[in-house]
C-alpha positions as YAML, in Angstrom:
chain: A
units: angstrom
residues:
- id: 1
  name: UNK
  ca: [330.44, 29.40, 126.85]
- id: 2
  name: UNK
  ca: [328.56, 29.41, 130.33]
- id: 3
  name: UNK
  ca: [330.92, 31.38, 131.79]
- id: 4
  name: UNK
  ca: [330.60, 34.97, 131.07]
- id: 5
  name: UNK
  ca: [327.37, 35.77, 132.86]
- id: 6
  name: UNK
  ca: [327.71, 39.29, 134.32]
- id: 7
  name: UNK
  ca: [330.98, 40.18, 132.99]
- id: 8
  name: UNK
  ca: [331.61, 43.72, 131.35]
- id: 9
  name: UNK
  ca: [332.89, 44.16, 127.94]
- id: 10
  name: UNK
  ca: [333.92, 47.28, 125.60]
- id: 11
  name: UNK
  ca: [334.08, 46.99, 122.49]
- id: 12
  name: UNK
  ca: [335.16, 49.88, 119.88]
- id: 13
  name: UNK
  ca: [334.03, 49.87, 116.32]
- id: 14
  name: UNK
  ca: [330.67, 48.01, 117.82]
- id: 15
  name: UNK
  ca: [328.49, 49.97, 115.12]
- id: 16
  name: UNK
  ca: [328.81, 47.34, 112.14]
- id: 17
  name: UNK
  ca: [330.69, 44.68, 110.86]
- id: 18
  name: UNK
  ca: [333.02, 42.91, 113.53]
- id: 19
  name: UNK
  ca: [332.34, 45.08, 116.28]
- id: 20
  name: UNK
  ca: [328.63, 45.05, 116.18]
- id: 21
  name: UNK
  ca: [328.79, 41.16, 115.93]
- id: 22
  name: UNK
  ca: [331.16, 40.62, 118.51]
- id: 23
  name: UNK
  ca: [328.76, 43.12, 120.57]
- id: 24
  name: UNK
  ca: [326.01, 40.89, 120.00]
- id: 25
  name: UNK
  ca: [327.39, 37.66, 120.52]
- id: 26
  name: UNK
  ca: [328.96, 38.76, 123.66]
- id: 27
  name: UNK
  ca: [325.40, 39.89, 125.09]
- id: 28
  name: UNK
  ca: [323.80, 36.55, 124.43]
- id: 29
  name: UNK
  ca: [326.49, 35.24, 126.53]
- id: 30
  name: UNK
  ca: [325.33, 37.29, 129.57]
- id: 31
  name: UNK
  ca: [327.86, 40.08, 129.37]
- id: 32
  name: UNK
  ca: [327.01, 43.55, 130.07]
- id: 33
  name: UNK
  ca: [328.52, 45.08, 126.37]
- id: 34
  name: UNK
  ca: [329.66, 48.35, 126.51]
- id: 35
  name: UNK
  ca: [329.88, 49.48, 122.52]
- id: 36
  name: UNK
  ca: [331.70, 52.39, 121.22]
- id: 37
  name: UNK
  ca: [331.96, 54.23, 118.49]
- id: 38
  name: UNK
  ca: [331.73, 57.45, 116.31]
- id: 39
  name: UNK
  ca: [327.73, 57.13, 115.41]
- id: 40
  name: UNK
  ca: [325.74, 57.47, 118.41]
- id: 41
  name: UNK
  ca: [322.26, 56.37, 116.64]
- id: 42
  name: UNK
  ca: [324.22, 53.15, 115.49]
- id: 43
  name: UNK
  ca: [325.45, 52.37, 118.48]
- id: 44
  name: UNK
  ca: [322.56, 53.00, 120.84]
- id: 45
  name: UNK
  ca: [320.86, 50.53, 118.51]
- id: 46
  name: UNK
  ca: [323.59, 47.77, 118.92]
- id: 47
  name: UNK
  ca: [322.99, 47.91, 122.75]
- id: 48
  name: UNK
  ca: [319.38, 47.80, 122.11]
- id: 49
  name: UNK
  ca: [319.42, 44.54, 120.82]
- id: 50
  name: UNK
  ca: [321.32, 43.57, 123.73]
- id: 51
  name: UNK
  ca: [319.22, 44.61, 126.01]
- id: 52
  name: UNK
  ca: [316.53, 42.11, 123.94]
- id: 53
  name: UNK
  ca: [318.80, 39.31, 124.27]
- id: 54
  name: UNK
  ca: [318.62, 39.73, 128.18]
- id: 55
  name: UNK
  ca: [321.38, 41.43, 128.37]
- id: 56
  name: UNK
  ca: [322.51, 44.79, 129.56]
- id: 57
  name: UNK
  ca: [324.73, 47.39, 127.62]
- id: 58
  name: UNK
  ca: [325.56, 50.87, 127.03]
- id: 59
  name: UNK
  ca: [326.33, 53.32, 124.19]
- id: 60
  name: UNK
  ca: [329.56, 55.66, 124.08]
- id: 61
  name: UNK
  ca: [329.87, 57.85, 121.51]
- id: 62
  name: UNK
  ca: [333.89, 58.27, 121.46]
- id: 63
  name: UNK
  ca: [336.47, 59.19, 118.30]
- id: 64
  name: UNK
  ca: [339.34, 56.97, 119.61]
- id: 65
  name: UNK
  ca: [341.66, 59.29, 117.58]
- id: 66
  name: UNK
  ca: [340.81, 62.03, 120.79]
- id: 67
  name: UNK
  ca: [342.51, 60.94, 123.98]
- id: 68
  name: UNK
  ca: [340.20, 62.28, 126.19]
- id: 69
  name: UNK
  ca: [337.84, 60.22, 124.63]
- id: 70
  name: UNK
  ca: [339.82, 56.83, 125.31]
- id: 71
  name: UNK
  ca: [339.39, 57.82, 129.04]
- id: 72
  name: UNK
  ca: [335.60, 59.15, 128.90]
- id: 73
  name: UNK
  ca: [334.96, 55.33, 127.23]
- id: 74
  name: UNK
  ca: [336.50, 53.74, 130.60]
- id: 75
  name: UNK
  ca: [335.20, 56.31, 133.49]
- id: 76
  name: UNK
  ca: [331.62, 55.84, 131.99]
- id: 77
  name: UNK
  ca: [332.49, 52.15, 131.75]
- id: 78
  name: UNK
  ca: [332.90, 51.88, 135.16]
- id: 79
  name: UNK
  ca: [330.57, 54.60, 136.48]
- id: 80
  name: UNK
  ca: [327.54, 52.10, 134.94]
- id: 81
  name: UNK
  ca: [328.52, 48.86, 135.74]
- id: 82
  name: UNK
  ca: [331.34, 49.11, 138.45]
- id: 83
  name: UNK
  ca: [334.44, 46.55, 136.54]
- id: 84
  name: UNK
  ca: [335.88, 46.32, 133.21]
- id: 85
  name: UNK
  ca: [336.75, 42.57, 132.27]
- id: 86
  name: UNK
  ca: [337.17, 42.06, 128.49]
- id: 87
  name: UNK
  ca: [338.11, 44.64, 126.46]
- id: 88
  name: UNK
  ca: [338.11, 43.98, 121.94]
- id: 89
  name: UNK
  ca: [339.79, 46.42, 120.15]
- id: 90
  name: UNK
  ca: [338.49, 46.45, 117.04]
- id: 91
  name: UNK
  ca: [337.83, 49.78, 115.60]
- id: 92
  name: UNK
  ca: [340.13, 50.98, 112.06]
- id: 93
  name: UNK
  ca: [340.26, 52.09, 109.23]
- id: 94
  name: UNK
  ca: [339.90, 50.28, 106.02]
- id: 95
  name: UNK
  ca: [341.73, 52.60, 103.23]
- id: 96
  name: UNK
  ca: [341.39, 51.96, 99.82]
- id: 97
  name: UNK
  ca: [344.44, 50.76, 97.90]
- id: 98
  name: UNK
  ca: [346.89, 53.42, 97.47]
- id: 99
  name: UNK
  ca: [350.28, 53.18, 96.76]
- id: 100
  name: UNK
  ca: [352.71, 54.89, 99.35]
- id: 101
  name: UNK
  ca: [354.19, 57.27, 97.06]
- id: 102
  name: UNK
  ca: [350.34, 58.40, 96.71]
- id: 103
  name: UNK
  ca: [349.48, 58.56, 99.91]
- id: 104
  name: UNK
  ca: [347.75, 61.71, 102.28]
- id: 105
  name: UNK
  ca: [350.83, 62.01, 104.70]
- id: 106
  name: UNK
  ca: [347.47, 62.82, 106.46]
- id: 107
  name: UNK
  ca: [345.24, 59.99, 106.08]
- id: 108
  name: UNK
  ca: [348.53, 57.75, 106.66]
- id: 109
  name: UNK
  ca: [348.90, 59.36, 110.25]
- id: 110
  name: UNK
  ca: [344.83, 58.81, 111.02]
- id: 111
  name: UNK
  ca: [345.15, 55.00, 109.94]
- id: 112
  name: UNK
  ca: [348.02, 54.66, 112.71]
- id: 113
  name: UNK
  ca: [346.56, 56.61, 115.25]
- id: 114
  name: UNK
  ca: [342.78, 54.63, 115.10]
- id: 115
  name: UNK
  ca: [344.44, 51.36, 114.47]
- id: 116
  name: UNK
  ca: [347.73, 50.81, 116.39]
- id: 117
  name: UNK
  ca: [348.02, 54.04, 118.79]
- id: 118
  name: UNK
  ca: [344.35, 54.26, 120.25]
- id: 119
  name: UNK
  ca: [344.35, 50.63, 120.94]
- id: 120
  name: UNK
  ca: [347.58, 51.20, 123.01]
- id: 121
  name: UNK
  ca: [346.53, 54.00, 124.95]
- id: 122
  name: UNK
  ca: [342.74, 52.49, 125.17]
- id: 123
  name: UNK
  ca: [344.14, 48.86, 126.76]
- id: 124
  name: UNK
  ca: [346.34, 51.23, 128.92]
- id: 125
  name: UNK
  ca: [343.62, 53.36, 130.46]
- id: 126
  name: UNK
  ca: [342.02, 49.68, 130.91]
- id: 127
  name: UNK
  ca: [345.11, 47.83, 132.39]
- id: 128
  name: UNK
  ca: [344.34, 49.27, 136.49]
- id: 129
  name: UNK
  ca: [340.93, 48.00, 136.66]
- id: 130
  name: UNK
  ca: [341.66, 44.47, 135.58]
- id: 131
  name: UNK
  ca: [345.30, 44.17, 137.78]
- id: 132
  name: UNK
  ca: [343.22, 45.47, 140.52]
- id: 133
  name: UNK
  ca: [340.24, 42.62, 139.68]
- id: 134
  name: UNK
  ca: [343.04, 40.17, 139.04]
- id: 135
  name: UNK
  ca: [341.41, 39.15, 135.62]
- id: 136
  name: UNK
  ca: [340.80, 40.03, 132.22]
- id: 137
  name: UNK
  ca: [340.78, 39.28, 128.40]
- id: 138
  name: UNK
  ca: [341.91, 41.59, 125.70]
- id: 139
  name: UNK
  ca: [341.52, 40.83, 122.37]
- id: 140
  name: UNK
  ca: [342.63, 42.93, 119.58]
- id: 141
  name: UNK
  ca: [341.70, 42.08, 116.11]
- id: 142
  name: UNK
  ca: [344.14, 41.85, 113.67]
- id: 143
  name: UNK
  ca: [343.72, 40.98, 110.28]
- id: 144
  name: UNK
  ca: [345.39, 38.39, 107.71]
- id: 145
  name: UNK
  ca: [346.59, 41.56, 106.13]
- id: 146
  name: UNK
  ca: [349.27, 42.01, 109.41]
- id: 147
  name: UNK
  ca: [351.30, 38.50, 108.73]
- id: 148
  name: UNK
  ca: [352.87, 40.18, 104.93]
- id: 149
  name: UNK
  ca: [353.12, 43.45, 103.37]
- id: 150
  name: UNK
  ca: [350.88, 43.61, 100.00]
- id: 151
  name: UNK
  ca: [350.65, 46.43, 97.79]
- id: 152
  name: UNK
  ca: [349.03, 49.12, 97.53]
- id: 153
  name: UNK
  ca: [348.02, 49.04, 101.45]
- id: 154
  name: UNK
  ca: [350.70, 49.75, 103.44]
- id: 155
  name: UNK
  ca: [349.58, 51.50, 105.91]
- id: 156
  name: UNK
  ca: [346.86, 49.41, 107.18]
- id: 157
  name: UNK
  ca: [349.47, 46.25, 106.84]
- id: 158
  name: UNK
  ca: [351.90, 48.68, 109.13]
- id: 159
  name: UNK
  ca: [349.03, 49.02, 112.01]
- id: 160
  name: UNK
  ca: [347.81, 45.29, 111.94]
- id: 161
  name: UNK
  ca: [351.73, 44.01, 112.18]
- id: 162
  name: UNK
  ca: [351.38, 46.25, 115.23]
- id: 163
  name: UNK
  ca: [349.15, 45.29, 116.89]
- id: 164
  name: UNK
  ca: [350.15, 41.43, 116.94]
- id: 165
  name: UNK
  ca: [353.60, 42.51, 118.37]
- id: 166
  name: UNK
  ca: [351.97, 44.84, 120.90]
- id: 167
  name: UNK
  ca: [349.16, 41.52, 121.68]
- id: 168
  name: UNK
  ca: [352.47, 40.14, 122.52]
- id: 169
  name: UNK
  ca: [354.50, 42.32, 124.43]
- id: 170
  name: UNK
  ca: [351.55, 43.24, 127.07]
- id: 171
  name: UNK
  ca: [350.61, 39.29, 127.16]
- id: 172
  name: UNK
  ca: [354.07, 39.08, 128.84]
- id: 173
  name: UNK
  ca: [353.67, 41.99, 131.00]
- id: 174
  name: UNK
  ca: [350.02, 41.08, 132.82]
- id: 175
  name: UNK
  ca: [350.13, 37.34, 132.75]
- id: 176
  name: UNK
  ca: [350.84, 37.57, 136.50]
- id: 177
  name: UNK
  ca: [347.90, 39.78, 136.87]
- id: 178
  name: UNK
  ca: [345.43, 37.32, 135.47]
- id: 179
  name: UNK
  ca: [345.12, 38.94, 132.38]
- id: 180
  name: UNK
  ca: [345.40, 36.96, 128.93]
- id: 181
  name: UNK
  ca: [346.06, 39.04, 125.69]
- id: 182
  name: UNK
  ca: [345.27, 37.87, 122.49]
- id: 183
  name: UNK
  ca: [344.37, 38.54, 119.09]
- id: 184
  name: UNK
  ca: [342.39, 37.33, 115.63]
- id: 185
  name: UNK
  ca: [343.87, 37.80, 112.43]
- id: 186
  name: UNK
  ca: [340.67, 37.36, 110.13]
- id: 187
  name: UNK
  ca: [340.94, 36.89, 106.66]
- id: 188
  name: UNK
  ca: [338.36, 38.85, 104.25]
- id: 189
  name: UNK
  ca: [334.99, 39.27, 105.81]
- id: 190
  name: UNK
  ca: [332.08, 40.42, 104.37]
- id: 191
  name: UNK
  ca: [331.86, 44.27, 106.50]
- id: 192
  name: UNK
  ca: [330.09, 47.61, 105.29]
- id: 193
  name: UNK
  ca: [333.87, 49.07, 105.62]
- id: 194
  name: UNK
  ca: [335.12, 46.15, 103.19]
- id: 195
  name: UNK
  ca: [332.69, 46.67, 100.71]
- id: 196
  name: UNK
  ca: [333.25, 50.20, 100.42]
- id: 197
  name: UNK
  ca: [337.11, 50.29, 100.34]
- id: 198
  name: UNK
  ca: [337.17, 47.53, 97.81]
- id: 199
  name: UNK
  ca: [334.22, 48.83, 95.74]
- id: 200
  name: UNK
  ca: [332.65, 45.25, 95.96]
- id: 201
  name: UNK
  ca: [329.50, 43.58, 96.39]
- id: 202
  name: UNK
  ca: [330.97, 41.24, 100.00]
- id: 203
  name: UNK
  ca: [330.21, 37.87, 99.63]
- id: 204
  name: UNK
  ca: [327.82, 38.50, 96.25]
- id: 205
  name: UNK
  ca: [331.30, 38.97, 94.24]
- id: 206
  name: UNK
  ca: [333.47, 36.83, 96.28]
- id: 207
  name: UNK
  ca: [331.78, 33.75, 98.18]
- id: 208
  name: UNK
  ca: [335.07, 33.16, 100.53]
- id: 209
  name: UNK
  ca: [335.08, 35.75, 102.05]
- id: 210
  name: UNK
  ca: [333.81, 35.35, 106.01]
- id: 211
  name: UNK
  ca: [331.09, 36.11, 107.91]
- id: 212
  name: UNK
  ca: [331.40, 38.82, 110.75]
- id: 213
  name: UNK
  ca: [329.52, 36.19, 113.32]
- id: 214
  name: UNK
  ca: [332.40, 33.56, 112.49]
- id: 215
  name: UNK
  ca: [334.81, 35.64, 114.55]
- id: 216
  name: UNK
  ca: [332.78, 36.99, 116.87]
- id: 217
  name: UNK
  ca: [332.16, 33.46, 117.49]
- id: 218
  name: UNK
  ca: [335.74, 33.13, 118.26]
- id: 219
  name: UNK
  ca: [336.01, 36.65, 120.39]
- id: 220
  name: UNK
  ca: [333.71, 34.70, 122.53]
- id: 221
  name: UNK
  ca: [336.05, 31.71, 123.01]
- id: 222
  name: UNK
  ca: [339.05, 34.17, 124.06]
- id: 223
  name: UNK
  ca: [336.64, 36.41, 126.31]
- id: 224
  name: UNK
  ca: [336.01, 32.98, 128.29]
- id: 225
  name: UNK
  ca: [337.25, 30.78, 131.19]
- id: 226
  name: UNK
  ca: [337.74, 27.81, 128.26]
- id: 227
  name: UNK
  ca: [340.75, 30.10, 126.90]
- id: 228
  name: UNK
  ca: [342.81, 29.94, 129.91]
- id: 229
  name: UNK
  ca: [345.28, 28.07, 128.31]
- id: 230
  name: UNK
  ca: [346.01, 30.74, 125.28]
- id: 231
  name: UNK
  ca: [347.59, 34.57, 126.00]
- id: 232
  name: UNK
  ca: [350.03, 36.47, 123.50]
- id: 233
  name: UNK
  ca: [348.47, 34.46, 120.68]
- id: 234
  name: UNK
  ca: [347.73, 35.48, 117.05]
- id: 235
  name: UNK
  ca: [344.89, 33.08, 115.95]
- id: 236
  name: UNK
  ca: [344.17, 33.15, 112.04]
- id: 237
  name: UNK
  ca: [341.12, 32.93, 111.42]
- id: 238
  name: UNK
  ca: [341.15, 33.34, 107.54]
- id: 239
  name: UNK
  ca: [338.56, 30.87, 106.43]
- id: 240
  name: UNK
  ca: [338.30, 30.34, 102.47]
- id: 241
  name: UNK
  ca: [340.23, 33.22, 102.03]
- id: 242
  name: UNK
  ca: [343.27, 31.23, 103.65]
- id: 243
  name: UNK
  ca: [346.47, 31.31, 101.08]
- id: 244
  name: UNK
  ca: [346.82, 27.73, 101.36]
- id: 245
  name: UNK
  ca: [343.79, 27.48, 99.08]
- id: 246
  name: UNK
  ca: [345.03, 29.51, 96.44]
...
């Protein structure tokens, strides 16, 4: 985009899939990517292919399920690079299908605390640095899976509903602070965490489904200057997995 040189980025769940894309295409852009997640081998390799690109980055090994690890991601955020501009939620948990009357009361509270509660406390801990800056870009990824209920996977459904009204109600609360909130509802995309809830071989069994670089590809778009005209937005992104193909 031309216009991200320098800027500094977290993004959770930057192992694989998604996250590790959006990492990536982020770097190439110029920003300094600061990637998160549980596996610290995973994501110190992430931000070494950053660093390749010409980038710089660095690894945080958090479990955004802790609290005090939500705040450890931002103090070292800032202790490296000195700002926080862009933050991507992305991080959650894919569970398998399970009907509710099945479900781990257990599991059920871990899918709402990764998916919907850390990213609220995370964009919190976040919020001072960018009102004090007097910019940012958040963008929370969604999925197609948060615009209906379906069976069988309720709880995710729950969390990605969320998170569009939460995109919403803090778009209306920083605007004034130069601070655009947004988020990408993707449809199916071939990820390591889709192939093993759903058992399936990604793209192999089903050729629709998208590719993780498509939305980074749009992460990048929101993260920039050129989406100054779009805050509290759900984009869908579903690609051949739209409904209106079916």
């Amino acid at each position: 985009m031309g216009t991200l040189e320098n800027r500094v980025a977290i993004v959770t769940g930057a192992s694989q899939g998604i996250g590790k894309a959006i990492a990536l295409a982020l770097g190439r852009e110029g920003v300094k990517v600061v990637a998160t997640a549980r596996t610290t081998e995973a994501i110190e390799a992430v931000v070494d292919q950053v660093r390749e690109g010409g980038s710089d980055g660095l690894a945080v090994t958090a479990d955004l399920s802790v609290e005090a690890d939500l705040g450890r991601i931002v103090e070292q955020t800032v202790e490296r690079f000195g700002q926080i501009d862009i933050l991507v939620n992305n991080a959650a948990i894919i569970h398998p299908r399970i009907d509710l009357v099945d479900f781990d009361p257990q599991l059920w509270r871990q899918v709402i605390e990764v998916n919907l509660i850390s990213v609220a406390l995370l964009t919190k801990a976040v919020l001072p640095h960018m009102i004090e800056r007097g910019w940012g870009k958040i963008i929370n990824i969604s999925s197609i899976g948060g615009r209906k209920g379906g069976k069988s996977r309720s709880a995710y459904r729950v969390t990605k509903a969320g998170l569009i009204s939460l995109t919403e109600s803090v778009a209306a609360e920083v605007k004034a602070h130069g601070i655009d909130v947004n988020c990408i509802c993707p449809g199916g995309v071939d990820t390591e965490g889709y192939r093993e809830a759903f058992g399936n071989r990604g793209r192999e069994d089903n050729p629709s489904l998208l590719l993780p670089e498509e939305i980074a590809n749009l992460t990048v778009f929101l993260a920039s200057e050129a989406s100054s005209a779009i805050t509290g937005s759900a984009v869908d992104a579903f690609g051949g997995t739209n409904p209106l193909f079916r």
